[in-house]
C-alpha positions in Angstrom: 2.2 -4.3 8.4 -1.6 -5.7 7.9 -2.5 -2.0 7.0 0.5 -1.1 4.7 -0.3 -4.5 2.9 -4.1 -4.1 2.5 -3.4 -0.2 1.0 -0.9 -1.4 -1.5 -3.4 -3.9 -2.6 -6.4 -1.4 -2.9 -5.6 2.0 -3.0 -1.5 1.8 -3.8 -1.3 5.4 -4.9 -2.0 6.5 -0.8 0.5 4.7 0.1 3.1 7.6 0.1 0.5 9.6 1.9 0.0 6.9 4.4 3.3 6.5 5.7 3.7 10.3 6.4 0.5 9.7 8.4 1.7 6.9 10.2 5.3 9.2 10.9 3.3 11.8 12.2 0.7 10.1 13.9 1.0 8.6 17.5 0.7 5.5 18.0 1.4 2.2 20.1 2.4 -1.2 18.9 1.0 -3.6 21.3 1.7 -7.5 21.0 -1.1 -9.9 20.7 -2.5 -11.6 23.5 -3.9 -15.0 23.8 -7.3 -15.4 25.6 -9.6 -18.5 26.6 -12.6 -16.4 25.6 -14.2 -16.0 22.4 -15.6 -12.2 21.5 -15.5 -12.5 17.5 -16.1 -14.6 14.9 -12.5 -14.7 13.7 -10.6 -16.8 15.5 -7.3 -14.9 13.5 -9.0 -11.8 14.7 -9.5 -12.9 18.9 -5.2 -12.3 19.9 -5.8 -8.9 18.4 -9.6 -7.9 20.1 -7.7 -9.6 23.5 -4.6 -7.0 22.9 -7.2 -4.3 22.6 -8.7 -5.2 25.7 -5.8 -6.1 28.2 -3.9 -2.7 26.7 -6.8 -0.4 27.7 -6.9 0.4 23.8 -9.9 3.4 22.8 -9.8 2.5 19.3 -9.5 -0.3 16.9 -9.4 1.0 13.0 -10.8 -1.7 10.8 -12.5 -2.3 7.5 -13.2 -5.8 9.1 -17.0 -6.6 9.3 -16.0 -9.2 11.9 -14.9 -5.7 14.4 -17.5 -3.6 13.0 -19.7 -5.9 14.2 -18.7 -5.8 17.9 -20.9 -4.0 20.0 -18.2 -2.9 22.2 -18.4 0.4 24.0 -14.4 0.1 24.5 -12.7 -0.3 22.7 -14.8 1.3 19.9 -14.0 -0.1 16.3 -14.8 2.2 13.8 -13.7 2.5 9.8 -11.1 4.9 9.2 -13.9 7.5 7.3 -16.2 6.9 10.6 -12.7 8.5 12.4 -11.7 11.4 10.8 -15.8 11.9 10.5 -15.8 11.8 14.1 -13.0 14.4 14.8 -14.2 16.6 12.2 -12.0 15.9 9.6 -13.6 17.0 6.2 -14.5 14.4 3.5 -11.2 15.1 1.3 -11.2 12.2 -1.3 -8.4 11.0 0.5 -11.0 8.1 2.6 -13.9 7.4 0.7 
């Protein structure tokens, strides 16, 4: 939902093309997890970064500097652009 709302509020004419991605893609949906520990800044952000964690999770997708920041091995949190750069997707307009 977080990622369907943030792209209708900056880039609303992806949107279309985002939720054939997400049709197509696979995916999990993992519930949040509460954790005693604090990794990140954002205390909003900690149930998610816990989920990530306790799920075995490779990769978080975030434009969140609070993630980016992480120095995490695992799970890695990368932009969407520093993704498809990283499985060799070409630069297509489409994420930068």
């Amino acid at each position: 939902m977080e990622f369907r709302n943030i792209l209708k509020r900056k880039a609303p004419k992806f949107l279309p093309d985002a939720e054939v991605l997400l049709a197509e893609m696979s995916y999990e949906l993992i519930p949040a997890v509460d954790h005693a520990e604090k990794l990140i800044r954002d205390a909003k952000d900690q149930p998610i970064l816990n989920a990530a964690i306790v799920y075995d999770v490779d990769i978080i997708l975030t434009g969140d500097k609070d993630f980016l920041s992480l120095e995490m091995e695992h799970p890695k949190c990368m932009t969407v652009t520093q993704f498809l750069k990283n499985v060799g997707v070409e630069e297509s307009g489409f994420y930068t």
